[in-house]
C-alpha positions in Angstrom: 41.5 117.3 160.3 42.3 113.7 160.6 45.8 114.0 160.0 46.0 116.2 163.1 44.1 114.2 165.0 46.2 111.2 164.8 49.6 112.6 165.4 48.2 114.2 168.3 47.1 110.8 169.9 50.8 109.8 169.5 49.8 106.6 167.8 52.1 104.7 166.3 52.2 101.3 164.4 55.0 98.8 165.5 55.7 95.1 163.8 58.7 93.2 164.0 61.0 92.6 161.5 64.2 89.7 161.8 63.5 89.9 165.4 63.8 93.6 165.6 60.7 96.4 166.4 60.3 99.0 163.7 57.9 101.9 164.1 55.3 102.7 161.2 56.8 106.1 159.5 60.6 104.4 159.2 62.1 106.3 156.3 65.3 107.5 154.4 65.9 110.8 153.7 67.1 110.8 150.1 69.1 114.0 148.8 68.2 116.2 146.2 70.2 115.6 142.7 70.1 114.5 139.6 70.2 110.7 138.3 70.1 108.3 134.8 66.2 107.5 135.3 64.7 104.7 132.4 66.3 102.2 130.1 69.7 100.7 131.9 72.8 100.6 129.7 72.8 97.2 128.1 69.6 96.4 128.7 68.0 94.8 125.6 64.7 94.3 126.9 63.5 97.7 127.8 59.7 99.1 126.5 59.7 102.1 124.3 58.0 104.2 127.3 61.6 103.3 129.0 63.3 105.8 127.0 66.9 105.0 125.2 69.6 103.2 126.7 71.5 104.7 129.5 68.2 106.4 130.3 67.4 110.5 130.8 68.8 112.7 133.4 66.1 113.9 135.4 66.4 116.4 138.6 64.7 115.2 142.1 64.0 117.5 145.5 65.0 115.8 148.4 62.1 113.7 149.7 61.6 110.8 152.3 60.4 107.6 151.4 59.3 103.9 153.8 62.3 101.9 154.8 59.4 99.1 154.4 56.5 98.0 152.4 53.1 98.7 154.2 52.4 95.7 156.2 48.6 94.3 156.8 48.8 95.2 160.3 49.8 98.7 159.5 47.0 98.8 157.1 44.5 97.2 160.0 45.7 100.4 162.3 44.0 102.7 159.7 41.0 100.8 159.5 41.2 100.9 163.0 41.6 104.4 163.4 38.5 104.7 160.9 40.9 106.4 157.9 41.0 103.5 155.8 38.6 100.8 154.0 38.7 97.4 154.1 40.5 96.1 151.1 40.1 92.6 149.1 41.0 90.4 151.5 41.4 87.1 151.9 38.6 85.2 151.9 37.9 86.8 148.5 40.7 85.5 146.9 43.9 83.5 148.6 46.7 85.5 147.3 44.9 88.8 149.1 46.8 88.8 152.5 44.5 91.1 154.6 42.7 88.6 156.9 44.8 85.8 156.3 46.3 83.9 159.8 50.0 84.7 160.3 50.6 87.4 157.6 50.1 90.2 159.8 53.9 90.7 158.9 53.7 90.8 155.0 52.9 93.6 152.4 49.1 94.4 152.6 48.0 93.9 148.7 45.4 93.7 146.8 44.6 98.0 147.4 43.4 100.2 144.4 45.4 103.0 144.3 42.9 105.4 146.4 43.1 103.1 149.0 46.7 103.1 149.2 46.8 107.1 148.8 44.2 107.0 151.8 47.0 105.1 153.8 49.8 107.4 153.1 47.4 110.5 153.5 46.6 109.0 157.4 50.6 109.2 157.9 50.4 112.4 156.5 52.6 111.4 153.8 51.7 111.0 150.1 52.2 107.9 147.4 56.3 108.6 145.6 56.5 110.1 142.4 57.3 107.9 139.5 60.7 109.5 139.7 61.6 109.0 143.6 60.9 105.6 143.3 62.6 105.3 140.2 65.9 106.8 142.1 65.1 105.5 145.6 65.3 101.8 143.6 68.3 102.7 142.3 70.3 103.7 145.5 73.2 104.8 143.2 73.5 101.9 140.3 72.9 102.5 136.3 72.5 98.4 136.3 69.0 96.2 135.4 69.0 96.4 139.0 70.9 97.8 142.1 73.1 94.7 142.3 73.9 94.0 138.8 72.6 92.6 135.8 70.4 90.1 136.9 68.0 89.0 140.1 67.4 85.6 141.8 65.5 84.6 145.0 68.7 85.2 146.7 68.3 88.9 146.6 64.2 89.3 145.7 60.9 88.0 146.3 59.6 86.8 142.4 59.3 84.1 140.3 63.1 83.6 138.6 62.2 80.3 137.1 63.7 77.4 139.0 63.9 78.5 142.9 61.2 76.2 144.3 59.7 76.0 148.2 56.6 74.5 150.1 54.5 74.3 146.6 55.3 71.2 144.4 56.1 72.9 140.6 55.3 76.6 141.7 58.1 79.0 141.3 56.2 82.0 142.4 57.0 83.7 145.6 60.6 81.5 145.6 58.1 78.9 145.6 55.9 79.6 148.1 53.1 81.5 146.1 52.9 84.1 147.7 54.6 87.1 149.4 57.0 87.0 152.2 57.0 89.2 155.3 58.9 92.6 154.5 62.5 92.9 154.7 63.2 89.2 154.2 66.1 90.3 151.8 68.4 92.7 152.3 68.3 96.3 151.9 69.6 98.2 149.0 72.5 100.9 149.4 70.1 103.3 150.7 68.6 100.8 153.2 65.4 100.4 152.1 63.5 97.0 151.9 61.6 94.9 149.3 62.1 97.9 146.3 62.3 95.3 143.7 59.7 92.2 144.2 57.1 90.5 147.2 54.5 93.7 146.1 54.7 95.9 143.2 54.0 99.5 144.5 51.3 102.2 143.6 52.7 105.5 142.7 51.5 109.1 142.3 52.0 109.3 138.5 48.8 109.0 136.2 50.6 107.2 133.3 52.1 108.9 129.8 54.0 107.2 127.4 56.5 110.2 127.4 56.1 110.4 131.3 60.2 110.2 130.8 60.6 113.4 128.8 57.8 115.2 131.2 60.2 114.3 134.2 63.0 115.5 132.3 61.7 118.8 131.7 61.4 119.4 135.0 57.0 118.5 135.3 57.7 115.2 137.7 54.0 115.7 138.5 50.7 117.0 137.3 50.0 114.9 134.3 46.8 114.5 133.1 44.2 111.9 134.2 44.6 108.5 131.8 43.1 105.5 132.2 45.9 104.1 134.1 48.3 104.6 137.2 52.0 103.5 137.3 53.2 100.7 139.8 56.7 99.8 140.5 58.9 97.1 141.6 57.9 94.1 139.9 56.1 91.3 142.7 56.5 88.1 143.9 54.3 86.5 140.9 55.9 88.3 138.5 59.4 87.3 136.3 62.8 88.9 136.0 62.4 91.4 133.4 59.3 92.9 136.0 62.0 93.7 138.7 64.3 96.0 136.3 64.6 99.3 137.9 63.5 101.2 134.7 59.9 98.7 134.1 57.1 100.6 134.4 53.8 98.8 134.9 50.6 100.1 134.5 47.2 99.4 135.9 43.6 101.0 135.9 43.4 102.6 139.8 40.3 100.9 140.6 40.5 97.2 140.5 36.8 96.3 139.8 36.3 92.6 139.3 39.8 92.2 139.0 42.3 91.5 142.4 45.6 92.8 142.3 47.0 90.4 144.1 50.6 91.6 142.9 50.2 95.2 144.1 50.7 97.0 147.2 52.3 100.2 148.5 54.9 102.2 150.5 54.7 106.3 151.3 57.1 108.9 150.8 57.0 112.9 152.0 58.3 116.2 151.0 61.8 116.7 152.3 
């Protein structure tokens, strides 16, 4: 079983983060309970699929879930170790990160879902459940986001509009069009990295419209195959109402012609 295999070689991933080592498997245990999951109090620009305002109370097991984003030379140690495929990289298209010089630090992108299920499965974790990244994101708050009411560049990695860098007239990526290595802002109140902004993240969830009511109910998993999976998070291309805790995006799991340049992952585990 490769799973076996690779915890009994010991391996283990390290890159650097604001000049400190962090292993690959990093996590934070978050405890079982109850939260407000969906449409924020006060917040006029929520989708129908985001329930009513003030959101749903929906029950969560405890579970474990990356302090970090995956990082391309996490995803390299995979391919590496035979587990993983190649995914768009960069020659293909200049926003993909994977073989790009000096980015062995950011978010790995442009991965269809199975390839960033493959990942997790090789850490012998598993993608989050719509809902435990929903209250992972959340670290406590009933806000837009975990800070408040609105985001910047000062606390995420998007395009707000007016925050400009290294690219003449491009807002995206705080101006740099593109991501940023992980952790470059700081951690929410559960310590955990980059959960809003530089890469939206597969989860497990196929997508339903009700997908709100389901997790209410108690069935956080298990829905039936649609054309499309969920991603969270927002990304570094996308705008402010992308970042709200309570978005839910939506893409087909298999890219095709398409390169989602926007999308990338992080793993989670049973508790």
């Amino acid at each position: 079983m490769r799973l076996q295999r690779y915890f009994a070689l010991g391996m283990m991933a390290t890159v650097f983060i604001g000049g400190a080592a962090m292993a690959a498997g990093d996590e934070v245990k978050v405890a079982a309970g109850a939260f407000q999951m969906g449409c924020s109090v006060g917040d006029t620009d929520c989708d129908g699929d985001e329930g009513r305002a003030g959101g749903v109370k929906v029950h969560v097991p405890t579970f474990y879930i990356d302090r970090y984003e995956v990082t391309v030379a996490e995803y390299q140690a995979c391919i590496d170790a035979g587990q993983c495929q190649r995914p768009k990289d960069h020659q293909r298209n200049k926003y993909c990160n994977f073989g790009a010089p000096g980015r062995d630090r950011h978010p790995v992108n442009c991965v269809d879902w199975q390839e960033a299920l493959d990942y997790c499965e090789w850490q012998g974790k598993r993608l989050p459940l719509e809902a435990e990244w929903e209250k992972a994101a959340r670290a406590g708050s009933a806000s837009r986001y975990p800070w408040g009411q609105d985001v910047s560049c000062e606390r995420a990695i998007l395009d707000d509009g007016v925050t400009m860098g290294s690219v003449p007239g491009e807002p995206d990526g705080c101006g740099e069009d593109r991501t940023w290595p992980v952790g470059s802002r700081k951690a929410n109140a559960l310590g955990l990295f980059d959960m809003h902004g530089n890469a939206g993240e597969w989860v497990m969830n196929w997508y339903a419209g009700d997908g709100l009511q389901q997790y209410a109910a108690g069935q956080l998993s298990g829905q039936p195959p649609s054309p499309r999976k969920v991603l969270r998070g927002g990304s570094w291309d996308e705008n402010k109402g992308n970042l709200r805790s309570s978005y839910r995006n939506t893409k087909p799991p298999e890219s095709g012609r398409s390169v989602y340049g926007s999308i990338g992952l992080r793993c989670a585990r049973d508790g």
